[in-house]
Biotite code that builds the C-alpha atoms (Angstrom):
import biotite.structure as struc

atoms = struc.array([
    struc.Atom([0.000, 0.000, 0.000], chain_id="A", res_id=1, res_name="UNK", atom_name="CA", element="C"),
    struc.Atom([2.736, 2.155, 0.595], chain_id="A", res_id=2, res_name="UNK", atom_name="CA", element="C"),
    struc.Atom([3.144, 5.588, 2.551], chain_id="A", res_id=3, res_name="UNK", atom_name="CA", element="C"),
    struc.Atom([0.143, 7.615, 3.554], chain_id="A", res_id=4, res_name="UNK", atom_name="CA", element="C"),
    struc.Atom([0.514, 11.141, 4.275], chain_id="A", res_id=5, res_name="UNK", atom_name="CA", element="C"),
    struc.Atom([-1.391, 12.768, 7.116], chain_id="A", res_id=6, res_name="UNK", atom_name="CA", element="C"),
    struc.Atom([-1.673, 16.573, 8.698], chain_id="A", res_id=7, res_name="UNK", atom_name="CA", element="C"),
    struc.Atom([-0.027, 16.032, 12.055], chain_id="A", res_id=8, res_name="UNK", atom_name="CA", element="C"),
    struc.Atom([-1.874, 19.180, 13.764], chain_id="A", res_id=9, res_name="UNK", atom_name="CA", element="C"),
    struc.Atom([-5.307, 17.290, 13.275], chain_id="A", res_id=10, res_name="UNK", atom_name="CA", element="C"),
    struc.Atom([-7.256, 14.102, 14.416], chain_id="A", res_id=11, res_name="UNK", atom_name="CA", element="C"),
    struc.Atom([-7.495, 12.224, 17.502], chain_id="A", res_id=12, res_name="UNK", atom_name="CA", element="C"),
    struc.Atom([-5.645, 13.235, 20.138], chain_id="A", res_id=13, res_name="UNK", atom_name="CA", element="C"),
    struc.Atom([-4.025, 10.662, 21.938], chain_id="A", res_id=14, res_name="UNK", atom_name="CA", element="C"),
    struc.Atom([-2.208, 9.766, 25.264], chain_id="A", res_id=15, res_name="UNK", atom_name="CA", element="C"),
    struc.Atom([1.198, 11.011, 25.113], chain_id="A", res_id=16, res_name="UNK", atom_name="CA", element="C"),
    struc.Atom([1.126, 12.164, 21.570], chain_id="A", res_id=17, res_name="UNK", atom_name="CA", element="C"),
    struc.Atom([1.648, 15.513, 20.589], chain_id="A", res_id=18, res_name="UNK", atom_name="CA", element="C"),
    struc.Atom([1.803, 17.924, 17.405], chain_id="A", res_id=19, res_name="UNK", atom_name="CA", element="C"),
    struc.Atom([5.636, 17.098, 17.416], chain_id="A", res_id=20, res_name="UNK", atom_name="CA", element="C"),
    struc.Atom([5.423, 13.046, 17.861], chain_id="A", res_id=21, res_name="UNK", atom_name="CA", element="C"),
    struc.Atom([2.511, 10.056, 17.296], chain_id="A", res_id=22, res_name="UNK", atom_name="CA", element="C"),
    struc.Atom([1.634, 8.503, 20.342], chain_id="A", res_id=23, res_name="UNK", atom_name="CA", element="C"),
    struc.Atom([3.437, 5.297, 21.711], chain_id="A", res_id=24, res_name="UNK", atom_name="CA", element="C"),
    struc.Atom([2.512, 1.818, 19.543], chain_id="A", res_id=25, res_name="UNK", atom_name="CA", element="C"),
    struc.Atom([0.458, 0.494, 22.393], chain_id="A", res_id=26, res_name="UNK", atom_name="CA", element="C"),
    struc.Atom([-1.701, 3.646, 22.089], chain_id="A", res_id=27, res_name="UNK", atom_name="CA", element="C"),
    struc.Atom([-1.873, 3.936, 18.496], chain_id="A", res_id=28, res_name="UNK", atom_name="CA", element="C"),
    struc.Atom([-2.920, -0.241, 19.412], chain_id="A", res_id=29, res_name="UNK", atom_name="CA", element="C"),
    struc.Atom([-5.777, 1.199, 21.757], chain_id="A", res_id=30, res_name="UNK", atom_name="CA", element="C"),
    struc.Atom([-6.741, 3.214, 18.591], chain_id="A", res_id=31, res_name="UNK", atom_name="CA", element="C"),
    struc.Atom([-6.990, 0.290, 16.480], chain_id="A", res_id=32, res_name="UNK", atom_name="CA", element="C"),
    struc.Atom([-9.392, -1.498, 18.970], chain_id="A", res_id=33, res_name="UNK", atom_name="CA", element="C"),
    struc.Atom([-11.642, 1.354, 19.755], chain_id="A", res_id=34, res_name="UNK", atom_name="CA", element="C"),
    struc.Atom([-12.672, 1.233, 15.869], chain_id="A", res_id=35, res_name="UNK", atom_name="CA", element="C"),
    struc.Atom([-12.831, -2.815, 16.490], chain_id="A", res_id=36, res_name="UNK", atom_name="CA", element="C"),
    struc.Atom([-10.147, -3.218, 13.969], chain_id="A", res_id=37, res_name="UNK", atom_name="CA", element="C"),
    struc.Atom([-7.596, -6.020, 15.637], chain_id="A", res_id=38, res_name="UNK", atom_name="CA", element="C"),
    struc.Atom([-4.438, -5.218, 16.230], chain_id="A", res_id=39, res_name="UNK", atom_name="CA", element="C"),
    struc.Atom([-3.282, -8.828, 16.907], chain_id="A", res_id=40, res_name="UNK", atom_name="CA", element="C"),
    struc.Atom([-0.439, -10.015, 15.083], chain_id="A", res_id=41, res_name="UNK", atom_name="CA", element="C"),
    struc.Atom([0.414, -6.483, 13.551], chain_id="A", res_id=42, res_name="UNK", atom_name="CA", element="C"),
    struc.Atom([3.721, -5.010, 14.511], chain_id="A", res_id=43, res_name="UNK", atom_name="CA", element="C"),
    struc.Atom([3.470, -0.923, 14.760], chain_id="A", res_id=44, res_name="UNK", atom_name="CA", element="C"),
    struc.Atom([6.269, 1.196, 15.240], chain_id="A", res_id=45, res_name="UNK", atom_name="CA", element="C"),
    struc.Atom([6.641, 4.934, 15.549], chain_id="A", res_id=46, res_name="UNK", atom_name="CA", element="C"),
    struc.Atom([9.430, 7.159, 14.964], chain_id="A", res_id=47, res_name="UNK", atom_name="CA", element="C"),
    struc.Atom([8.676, 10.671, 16.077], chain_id="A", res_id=48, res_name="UNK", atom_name="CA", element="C"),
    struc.Atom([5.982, 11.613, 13.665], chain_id="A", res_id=49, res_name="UNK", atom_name="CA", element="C"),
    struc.Atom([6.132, 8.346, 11.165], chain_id="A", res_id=50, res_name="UNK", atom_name="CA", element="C"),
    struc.Atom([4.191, 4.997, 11.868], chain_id="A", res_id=51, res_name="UNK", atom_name="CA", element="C"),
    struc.Atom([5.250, 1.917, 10.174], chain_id="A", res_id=52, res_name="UNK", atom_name="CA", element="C"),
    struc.Atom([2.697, -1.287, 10.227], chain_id="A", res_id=53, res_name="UNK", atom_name="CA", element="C"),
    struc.Atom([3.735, -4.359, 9.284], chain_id="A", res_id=54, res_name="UNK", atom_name="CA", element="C"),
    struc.Atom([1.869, -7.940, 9.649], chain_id="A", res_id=55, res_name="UNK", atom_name="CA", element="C"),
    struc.Atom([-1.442, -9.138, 7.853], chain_id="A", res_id=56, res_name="UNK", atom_name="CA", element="C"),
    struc.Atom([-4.557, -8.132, 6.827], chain_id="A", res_id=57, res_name="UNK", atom_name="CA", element="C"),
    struc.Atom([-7.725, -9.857, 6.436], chain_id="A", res_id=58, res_name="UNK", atom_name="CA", element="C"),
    struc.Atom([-8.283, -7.576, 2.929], chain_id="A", res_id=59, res_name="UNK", atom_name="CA", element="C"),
    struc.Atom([-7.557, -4.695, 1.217], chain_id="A", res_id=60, res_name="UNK", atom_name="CA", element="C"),
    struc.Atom([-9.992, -2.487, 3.027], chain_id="A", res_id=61, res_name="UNK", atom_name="CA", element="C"),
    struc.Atom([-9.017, -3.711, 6.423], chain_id="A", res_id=62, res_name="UNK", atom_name="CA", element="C"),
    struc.Atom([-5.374, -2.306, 5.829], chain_id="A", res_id=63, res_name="UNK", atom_name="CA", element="C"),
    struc.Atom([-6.905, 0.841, 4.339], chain_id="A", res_id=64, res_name="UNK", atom_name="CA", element="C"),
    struc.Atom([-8.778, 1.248, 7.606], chain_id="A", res_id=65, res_name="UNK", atom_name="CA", element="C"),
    struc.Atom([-5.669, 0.067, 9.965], chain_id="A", res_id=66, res_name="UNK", atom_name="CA", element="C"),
    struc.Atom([-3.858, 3.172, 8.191], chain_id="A", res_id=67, res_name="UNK", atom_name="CA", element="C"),
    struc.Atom([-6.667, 5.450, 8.382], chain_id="A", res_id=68, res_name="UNK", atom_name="CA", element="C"),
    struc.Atom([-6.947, 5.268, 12.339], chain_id="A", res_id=69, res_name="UNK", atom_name="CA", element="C"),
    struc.Atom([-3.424, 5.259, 12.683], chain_id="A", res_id=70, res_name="UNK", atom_name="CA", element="C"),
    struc.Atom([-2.417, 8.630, 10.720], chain_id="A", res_id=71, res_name="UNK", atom_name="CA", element="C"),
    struc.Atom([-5.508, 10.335, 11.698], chain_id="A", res_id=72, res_name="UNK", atom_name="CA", element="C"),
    struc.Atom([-4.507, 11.083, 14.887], chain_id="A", res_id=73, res_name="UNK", atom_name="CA", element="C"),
    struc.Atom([-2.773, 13.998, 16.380], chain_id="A", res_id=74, res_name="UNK", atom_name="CA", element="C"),
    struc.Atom([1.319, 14.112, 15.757], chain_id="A", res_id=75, res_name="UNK", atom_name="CA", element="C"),
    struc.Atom([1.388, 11.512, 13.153], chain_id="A", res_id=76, res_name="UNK", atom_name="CA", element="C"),
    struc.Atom([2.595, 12.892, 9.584], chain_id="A", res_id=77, res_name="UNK", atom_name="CA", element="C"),
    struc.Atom([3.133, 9.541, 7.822], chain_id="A", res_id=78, res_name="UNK", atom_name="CA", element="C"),
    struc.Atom([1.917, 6.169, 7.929], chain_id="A", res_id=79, res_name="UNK", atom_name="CA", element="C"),
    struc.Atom([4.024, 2.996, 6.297], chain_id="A", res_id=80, res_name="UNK", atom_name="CA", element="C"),
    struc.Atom([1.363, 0.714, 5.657], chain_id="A", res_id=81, res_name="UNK", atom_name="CA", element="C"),
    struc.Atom([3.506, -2.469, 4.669], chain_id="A", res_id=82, res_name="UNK", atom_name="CA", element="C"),
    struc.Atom([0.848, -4.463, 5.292], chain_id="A", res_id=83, res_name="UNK", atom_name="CA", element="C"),
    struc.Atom([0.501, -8.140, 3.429], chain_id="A", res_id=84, res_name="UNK", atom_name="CA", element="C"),
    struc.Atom([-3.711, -8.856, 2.496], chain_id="A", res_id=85, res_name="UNK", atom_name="CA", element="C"),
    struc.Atom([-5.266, -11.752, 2.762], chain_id="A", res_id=86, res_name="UNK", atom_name="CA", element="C"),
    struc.Atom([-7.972, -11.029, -0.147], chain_id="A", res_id=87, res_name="UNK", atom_name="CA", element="C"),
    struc.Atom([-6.334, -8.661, -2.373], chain_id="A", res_id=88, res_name="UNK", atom_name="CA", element="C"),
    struc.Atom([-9.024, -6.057, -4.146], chain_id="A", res_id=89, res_name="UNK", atom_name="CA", element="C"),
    struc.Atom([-8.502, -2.863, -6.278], chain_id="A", res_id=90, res_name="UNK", atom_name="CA", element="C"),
    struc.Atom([-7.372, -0.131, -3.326], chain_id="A", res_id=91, res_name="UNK", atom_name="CA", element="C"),
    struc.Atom([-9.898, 2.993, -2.496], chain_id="A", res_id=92, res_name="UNK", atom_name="CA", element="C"),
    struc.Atom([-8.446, 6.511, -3.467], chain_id="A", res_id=93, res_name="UNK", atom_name="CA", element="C"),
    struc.Atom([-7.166, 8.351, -0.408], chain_id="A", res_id=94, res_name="UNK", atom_name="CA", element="C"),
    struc.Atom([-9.265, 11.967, -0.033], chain_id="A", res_id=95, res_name="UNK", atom_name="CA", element="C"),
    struc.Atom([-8.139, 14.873, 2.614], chain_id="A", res_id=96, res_name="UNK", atom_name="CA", element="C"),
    struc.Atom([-11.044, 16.896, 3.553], chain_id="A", res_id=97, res_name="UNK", atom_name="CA", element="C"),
    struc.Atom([-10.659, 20.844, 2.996], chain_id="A", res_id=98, res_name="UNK", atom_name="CA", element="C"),
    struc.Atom([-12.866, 23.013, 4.557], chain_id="A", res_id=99, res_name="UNK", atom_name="CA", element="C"),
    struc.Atom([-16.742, 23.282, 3.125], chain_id="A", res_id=100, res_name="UNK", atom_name="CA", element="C"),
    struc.Atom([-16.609, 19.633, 1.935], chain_id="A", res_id=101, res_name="UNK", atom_name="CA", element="C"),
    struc.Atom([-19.261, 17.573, 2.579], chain_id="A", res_id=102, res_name="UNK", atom_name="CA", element="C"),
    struc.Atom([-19.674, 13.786, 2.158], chain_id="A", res_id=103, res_name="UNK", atom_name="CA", element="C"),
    struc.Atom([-22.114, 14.827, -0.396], chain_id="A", res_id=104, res_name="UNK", atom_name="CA", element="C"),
    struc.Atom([-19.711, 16.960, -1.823], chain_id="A", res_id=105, res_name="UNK", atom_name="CA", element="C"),
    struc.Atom([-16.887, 14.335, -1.741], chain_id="A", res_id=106, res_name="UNK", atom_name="CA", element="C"),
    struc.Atom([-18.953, 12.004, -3.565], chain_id="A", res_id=107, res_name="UNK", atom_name="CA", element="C"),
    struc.Atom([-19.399, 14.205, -6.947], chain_id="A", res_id=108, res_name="UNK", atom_name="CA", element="C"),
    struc.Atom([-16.282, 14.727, -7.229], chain_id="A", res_id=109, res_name="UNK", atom_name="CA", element="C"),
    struc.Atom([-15.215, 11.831, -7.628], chain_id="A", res_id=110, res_name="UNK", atom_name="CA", element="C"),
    struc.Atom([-17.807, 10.001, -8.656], chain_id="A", res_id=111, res_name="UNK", atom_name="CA", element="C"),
    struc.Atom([-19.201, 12.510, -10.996], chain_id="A", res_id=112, res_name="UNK", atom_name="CA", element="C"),
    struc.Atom([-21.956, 15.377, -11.218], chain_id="A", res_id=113, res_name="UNK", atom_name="CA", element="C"),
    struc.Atom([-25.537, 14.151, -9.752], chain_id="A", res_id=114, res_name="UNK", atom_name="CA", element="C"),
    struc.Atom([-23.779, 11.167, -7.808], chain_id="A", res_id=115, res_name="UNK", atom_name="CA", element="C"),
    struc.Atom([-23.994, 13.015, -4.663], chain_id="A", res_id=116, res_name="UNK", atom_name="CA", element="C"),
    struc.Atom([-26.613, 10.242, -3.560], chain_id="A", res_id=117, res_name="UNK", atom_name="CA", element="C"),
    struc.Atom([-23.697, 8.302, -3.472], chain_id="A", res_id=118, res_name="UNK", atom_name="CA", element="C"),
    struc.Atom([-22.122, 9.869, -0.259], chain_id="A", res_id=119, res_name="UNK", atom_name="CA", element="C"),
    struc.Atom([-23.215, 6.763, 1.719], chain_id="A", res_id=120, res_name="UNK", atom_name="CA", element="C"),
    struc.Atom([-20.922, 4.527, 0.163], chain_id="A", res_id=121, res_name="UNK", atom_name="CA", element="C"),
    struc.Atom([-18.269, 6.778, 1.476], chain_id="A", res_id=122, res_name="UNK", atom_name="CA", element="C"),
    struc.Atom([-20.019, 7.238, 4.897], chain_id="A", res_id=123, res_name="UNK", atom_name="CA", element="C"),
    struc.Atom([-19.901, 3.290, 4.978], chain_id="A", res_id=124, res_name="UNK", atom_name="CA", element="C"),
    struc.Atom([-16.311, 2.826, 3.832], chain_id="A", res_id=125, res_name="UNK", atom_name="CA", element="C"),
    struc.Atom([-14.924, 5.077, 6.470], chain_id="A", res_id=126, res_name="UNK", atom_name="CA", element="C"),
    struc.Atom([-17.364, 3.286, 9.413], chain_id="A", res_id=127, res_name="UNK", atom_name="CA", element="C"),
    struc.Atom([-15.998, 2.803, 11.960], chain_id="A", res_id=128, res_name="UNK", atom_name="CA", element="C"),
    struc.Atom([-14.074, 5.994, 12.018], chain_id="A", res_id=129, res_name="UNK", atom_name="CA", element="C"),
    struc.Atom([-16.716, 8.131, 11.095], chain_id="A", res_id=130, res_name="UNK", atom_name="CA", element="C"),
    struc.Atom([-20.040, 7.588, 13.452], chain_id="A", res_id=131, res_name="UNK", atom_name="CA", element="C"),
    struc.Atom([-21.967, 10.498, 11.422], chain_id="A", res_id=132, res_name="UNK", atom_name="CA", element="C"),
    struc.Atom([-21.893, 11.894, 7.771], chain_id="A", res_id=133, res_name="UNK", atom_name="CA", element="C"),
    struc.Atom([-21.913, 14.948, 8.767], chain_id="A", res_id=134, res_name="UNK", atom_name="CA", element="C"),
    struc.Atom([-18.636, 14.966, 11.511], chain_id="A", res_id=135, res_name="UNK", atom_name="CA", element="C"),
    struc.Atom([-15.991, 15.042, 8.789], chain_id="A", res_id=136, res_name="UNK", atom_name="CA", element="C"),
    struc.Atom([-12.896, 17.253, 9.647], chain_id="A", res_id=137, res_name="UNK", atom_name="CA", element="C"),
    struc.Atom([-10.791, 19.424, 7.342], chain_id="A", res_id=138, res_name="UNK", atom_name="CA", element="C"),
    struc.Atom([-7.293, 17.586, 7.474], chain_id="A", res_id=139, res_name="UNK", atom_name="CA", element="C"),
    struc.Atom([-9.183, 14.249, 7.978], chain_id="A", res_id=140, res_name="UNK", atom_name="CA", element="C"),
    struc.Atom([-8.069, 11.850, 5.495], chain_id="A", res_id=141, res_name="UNK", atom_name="CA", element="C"),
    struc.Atom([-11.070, 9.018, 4.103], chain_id="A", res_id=142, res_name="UNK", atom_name="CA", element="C"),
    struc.Atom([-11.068, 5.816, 1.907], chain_id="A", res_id=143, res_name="UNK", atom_name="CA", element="C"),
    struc.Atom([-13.223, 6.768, -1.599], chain_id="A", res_id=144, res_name="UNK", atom_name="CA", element="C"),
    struc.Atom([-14.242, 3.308, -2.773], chain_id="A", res_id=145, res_name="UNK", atom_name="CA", element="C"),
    struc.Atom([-14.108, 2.391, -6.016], chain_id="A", res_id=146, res_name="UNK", atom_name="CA", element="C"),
    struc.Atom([-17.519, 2.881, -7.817], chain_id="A", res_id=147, res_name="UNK", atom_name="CA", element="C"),
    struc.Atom([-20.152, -0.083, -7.327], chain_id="A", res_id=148, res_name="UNK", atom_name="CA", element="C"),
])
């Protein structure tokens, strides 16, 4: 999957993190559990504001997700995701929100003019991060699935 950028000032804040370093592993762990994604078997590392995951996957969205929780929190700028999948599938485009988007928004661009219907499919890829449509964040980076 590679590395994901993330803005470092923005997301969950965490025990012991910071603007100027990510939280411990066993924190950013914590993280991972509180959005019921399992941490077991994964091997997390930080250095200062850089989080590298290693281990397995169940799929292709799971390890989207796993990165997802991890960089959006506050003091992480990068996540590794070296992540091996399970069941490989075609990987979801990687959005930051800017202010005045909207799921809604979100959704026409980039799945075209009049697809704003299609927000939910966004809403639903990001679950469990996101609990509401409407409590997106500008800096907040979400999963855009490939079209249905």
């Amino acid at each position: 999957m590679g590395v994901l950028s993330f803005l470092k000032d923005v997301g969950e804040k965490l025990f012991g993190a910071s603007e100027a370093k990510a939280a411990t592993a066993d924190e950013l762990r914590k993280e991972l559990e509180k959005h019921n994604l399992s941490a077991e078997g994964l091997d997390i590392t930080v250095d200062n504001d850089k989080v590298t995951v290693t281990g397995q996957a169940k799929s292709t969205e799971e390890a989207e997700k796993i990165s997802l929780a991890l960089g959006n929190t506050v003091g992480v700028a990068a996540v590794d995701n070296q992540l091996s999948v399970e069941q490989a599938a075609p990987e979801a485009t990687m959005y930051t929100v800017v202010k005045g988007d909207t799921l809604w928004k979100i959704a026409e661009t980039h799945y075209g003019k009049g697809q704003g219907a299609k927000y939910n499919q966004i809403f639903e890829a990001n679950k469990p991060m996101l609990s509401h449509p409407d409590k997106i964040y500008p800096g907040q980076v979400l999963r855009i699935p490939p079209q249905a």
